[in-house]
C-alpha positions as a Markdown table, in Angstrom:
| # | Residue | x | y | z |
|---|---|---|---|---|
| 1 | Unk | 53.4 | -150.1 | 203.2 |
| 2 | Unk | 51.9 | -148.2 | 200.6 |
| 3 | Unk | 53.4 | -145.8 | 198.2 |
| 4 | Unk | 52.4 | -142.7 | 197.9 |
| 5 | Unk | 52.0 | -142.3 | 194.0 |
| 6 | Unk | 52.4 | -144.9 | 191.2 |
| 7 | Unk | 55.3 | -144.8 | 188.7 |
| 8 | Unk | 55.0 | -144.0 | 184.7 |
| 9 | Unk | 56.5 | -146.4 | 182.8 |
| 10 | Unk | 57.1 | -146.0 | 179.4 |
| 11 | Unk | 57.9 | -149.0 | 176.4 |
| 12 | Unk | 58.9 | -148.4 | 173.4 |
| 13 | Unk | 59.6 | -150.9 | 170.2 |
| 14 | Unk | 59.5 | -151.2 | 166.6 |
| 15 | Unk | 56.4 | -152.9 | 165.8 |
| 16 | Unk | 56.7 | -156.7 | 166.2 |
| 17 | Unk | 59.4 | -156.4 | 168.8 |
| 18 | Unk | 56.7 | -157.8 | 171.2 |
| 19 | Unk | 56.2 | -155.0 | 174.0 |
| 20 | Unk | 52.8 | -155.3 | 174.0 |
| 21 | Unk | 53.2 | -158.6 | 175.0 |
| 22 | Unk | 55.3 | -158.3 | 177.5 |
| 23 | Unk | 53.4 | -155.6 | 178.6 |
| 24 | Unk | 50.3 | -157.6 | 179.1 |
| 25 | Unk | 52.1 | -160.3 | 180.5 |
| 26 | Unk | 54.2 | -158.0 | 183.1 |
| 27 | Unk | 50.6 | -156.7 | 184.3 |
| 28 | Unk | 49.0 | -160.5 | 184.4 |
| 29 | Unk | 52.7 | -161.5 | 187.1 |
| 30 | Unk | 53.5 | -158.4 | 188.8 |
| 31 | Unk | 50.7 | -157.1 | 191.6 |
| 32 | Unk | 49.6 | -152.9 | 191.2 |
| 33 | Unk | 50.6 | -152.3 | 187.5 |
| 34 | Unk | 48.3 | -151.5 | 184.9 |
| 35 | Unk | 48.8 | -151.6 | 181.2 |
| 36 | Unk | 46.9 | -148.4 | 180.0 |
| 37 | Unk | 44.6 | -149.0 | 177.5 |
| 38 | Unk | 45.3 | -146.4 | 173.9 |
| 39 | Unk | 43.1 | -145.3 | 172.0 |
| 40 | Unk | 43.5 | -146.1 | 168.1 |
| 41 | Unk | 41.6 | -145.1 | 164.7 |
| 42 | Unk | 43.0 | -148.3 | 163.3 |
| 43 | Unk | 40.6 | -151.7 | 162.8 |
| 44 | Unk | 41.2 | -154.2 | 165.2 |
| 45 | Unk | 43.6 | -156.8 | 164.3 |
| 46 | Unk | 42.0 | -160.8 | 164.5 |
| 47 | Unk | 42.0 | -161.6 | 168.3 |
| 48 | Unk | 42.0 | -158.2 | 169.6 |
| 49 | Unk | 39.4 | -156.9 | 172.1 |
| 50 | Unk | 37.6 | -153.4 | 172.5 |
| 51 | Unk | 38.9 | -152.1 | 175.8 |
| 52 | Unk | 41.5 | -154.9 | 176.1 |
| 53 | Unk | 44.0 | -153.8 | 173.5 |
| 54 | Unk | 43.1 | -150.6 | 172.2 |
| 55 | Unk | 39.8 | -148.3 | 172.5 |
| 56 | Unk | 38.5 | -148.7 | 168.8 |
| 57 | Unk | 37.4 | -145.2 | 168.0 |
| 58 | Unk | 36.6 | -143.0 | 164.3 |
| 59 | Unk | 38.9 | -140.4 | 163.6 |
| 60 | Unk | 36.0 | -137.7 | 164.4 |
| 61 | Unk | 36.2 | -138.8 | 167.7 |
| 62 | Unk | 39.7 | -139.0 | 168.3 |
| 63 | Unk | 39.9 | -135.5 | 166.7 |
| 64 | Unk | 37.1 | -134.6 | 169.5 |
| 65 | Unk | 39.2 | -136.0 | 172.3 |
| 66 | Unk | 42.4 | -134.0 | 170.9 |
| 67 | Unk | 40.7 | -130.9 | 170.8 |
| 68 | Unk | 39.1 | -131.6 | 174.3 |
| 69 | Unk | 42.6 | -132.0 | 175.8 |
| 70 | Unk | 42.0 | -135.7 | 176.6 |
| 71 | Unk | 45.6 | -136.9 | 175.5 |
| 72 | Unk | 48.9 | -136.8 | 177.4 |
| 73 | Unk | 50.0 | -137.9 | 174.0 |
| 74 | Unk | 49.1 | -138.8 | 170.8 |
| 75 | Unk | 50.8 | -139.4 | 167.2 |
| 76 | Unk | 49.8 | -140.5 | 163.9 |
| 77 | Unk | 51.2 | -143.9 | 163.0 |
| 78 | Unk | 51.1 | -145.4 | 159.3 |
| 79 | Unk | 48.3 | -143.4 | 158.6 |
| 80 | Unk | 46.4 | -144.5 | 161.7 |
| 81 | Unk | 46.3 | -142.5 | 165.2 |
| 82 | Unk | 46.9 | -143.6 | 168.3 |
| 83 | Unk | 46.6 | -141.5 | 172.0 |
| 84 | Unk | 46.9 | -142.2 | 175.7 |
| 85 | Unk | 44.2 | -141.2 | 177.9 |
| 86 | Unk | 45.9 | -138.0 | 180.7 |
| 87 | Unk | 42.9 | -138.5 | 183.1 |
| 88 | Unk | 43.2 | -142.5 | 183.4 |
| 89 | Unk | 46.6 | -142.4 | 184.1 |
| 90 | Unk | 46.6 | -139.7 | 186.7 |
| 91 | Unk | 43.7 | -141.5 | 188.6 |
| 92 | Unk | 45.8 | -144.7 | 188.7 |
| 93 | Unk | 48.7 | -142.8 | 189.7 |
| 94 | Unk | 47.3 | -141.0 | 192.3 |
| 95 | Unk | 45.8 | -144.9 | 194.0 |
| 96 | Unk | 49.4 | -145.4 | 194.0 |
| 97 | Unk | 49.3 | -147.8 | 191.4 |
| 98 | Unk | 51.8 | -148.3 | 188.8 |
| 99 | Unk | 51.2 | -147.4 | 184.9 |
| 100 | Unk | 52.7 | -149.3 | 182.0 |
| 101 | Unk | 52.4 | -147.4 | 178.8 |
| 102 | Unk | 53.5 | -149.6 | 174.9 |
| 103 | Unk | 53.7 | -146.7 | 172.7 |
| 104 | Unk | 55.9 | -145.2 | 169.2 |
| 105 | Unk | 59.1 | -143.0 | 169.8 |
| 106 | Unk | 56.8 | -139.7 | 169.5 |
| 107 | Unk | 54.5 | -140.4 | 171.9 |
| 108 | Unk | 57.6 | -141.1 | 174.3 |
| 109 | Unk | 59.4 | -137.8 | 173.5 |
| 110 | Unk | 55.8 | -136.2 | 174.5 |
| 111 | Unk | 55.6 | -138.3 | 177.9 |
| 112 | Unk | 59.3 | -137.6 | 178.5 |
| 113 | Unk | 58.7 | -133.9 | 178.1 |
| 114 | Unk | 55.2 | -133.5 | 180.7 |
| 115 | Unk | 56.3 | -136.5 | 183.1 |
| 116 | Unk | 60.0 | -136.2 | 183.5 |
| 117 | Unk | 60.3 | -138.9 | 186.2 |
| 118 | Unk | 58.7 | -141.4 | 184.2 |
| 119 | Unk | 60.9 | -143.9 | 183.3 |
| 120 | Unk | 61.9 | -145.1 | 179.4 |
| 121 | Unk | 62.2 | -148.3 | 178.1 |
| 122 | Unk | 62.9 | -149.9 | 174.6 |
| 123 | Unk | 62.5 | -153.1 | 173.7 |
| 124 | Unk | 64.9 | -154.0 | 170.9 |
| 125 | Unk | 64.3 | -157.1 | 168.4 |
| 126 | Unk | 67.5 | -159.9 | 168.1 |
| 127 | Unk | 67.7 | -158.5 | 164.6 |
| 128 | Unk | 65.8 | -157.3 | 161.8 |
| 129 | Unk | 66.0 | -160.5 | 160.2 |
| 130 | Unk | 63.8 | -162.3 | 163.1 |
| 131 | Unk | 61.7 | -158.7 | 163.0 |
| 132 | Unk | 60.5 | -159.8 | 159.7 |
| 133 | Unk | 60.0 | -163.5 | 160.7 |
| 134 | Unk | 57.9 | -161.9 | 163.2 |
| 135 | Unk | 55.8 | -159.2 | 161.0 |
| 136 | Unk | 55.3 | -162.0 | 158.3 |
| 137 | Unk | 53.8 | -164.3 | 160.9 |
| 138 | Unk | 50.9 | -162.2 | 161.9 |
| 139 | Unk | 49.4 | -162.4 | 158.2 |
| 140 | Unk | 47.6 | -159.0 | 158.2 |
| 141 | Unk | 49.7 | -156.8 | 156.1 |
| 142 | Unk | 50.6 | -156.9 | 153.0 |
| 143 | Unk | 54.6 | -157.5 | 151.7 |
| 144 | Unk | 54.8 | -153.7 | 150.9 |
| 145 | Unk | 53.2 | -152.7 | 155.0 |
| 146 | Unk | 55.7 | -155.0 | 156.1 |
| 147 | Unk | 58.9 | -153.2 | 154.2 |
| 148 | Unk | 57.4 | -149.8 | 155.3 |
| 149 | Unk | 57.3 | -151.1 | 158.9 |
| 150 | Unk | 60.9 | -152.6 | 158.4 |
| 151 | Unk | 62.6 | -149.4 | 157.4 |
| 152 | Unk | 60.6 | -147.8 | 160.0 |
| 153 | Unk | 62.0 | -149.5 | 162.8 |
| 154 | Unk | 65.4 | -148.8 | 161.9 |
| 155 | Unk | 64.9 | -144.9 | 162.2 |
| 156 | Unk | 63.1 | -145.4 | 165.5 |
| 157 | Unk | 66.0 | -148.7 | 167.0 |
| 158 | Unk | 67.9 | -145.5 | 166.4 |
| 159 | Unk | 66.6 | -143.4 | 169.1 |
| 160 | Unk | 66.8 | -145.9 | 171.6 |
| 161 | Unk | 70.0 | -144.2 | 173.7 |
| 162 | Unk | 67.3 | -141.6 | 174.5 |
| 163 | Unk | 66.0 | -144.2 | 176.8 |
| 164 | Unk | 66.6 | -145.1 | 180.0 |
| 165 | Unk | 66.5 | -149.0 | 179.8 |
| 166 | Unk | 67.4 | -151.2 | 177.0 |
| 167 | Unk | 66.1 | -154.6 | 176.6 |
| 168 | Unk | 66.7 | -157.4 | 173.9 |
| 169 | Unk | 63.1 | -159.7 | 173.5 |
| 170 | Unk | 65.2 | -163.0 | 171.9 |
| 171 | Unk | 63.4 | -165.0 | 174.9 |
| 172 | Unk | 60.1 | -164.2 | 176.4 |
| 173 | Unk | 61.2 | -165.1 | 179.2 |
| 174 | Unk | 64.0 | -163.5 | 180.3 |
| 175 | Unk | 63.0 | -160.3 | 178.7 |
| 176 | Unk | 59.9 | -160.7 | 180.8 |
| 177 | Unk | 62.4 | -160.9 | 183.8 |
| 178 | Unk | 64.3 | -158.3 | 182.6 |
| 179 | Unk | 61.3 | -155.1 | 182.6 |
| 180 | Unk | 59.7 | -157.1 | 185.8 |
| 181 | Unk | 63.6 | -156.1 | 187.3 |
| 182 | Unk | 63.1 | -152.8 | 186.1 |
| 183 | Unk | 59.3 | -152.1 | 187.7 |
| 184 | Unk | 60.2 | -153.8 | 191.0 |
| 185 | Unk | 63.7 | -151.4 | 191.8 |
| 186 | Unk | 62.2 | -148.4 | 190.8 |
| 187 | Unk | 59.2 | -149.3 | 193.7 |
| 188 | Unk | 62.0 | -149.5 | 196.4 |
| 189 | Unk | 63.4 | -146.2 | 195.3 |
| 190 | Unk | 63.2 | -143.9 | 198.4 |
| 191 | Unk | 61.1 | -141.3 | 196.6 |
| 192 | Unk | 58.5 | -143.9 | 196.5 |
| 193 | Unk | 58.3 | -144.5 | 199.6 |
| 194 | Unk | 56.0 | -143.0 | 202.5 |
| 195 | Unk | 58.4 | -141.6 | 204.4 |
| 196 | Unk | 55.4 | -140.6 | 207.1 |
| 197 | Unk | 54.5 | -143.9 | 207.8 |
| 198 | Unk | 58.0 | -144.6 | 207.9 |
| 199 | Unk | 58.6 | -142.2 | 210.5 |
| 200 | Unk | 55.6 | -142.7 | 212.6 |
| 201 | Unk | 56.9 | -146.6 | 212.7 |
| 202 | Unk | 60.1 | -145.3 | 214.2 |
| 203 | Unk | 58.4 | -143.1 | 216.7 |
| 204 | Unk | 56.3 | -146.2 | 218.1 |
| 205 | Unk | 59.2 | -148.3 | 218.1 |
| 206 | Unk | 60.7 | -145.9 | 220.7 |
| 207 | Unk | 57.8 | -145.4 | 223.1 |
């Protein structure tokens, strides 16, 4: 029986918490959820694929897209911007198909503000000290990023009571498990559901 609109959902983390990984992942298990795509000024990182990670765009044309109206957010991270596309996400929405957003603390406070029954999640790291571990095993910033990125995610691991759903990645797994829970109960909520079809089942059953 199909829903009648999609769901917003909303992940937050310090960087190297891992929600774009579990974000990906949640998309690759669970059927009718799509990871939106942002759009970023930043280089790619090794690995990472135009239109599969981020949209790789100049900052002339993200400044374009801002002043066309194209974000439903957008923030400037470390120097670097980032955005989320308004018309994508409507159009997925409106299929009744399920949206999974990774983005900072602003660009949650914006969502939270223009789609009020979106739901928030933050992914939280075991500690900082295994944060670190993590940011030092990518090998593409420098000690000095790293420290800025540290004392970054302490001022936005602070915000996290404004969310909705808290979740601790120590094992891939069950974190996995965890925001999968989380997707799956909000798509049995009875707003979600058609209520017609519902209805016109009833009616047949009593002819």
């Amino acid at each position: 029986m199909r829903r009648k609109r999609g769901s917003l959902f909303v992940v937050s983390a310090p960087s190297g918490a891992g929600k774009t990984s579990l974000c990906q992942k949640l998309c690759e298990t669970v059927p009718d959820i799509r990871h939106s795509v942002s759009y970023t000024t930043r280089a790619p990182r090794p690995g990472e694929v135009n239109g599969l990670h981020y949209h790789f765009v100049s900052v002339e044309e993200f400044r374009s897209m801002i002043g066309r109206g194209e974000f439903i957010e957008w923030a400037e991270v470390f120097g670097n911007w980032y955005g989320t596309s308004r018309q994508r996400i409507e159009e997925m929405m409106a299929k009744g198909i399920d949206v999974i957003l990774d983005i900072d603390v602003q660009g949650a406070k914006q969502i939270r503000q223009r789609f009020p029954e979106g739901l928030l999640i933050f992914i939280l790291p075991p500690s900082l000290s295994v944060l670190r571990a993590r940011l030092t095993g990518r090998r593409s910033d420098a000690e000095e990023v790293i420290d800025r990125r540290l004392a970054k995610a302490r001022d936005e691991m602070k915000e996290y009571k404004c969310y909705d759903y808290v979740i601790v990645n120590d094992l891939f797994p069950v974190a996995l498990g965890e925001l999968s829970s989380v997707v799956l109960a909000e798509r049995v909520r009875i707003t979600k559901a058609n209520l017609e079809e519902i209805d016109n089942m009833l009616l047949q059953e009593g002819e």
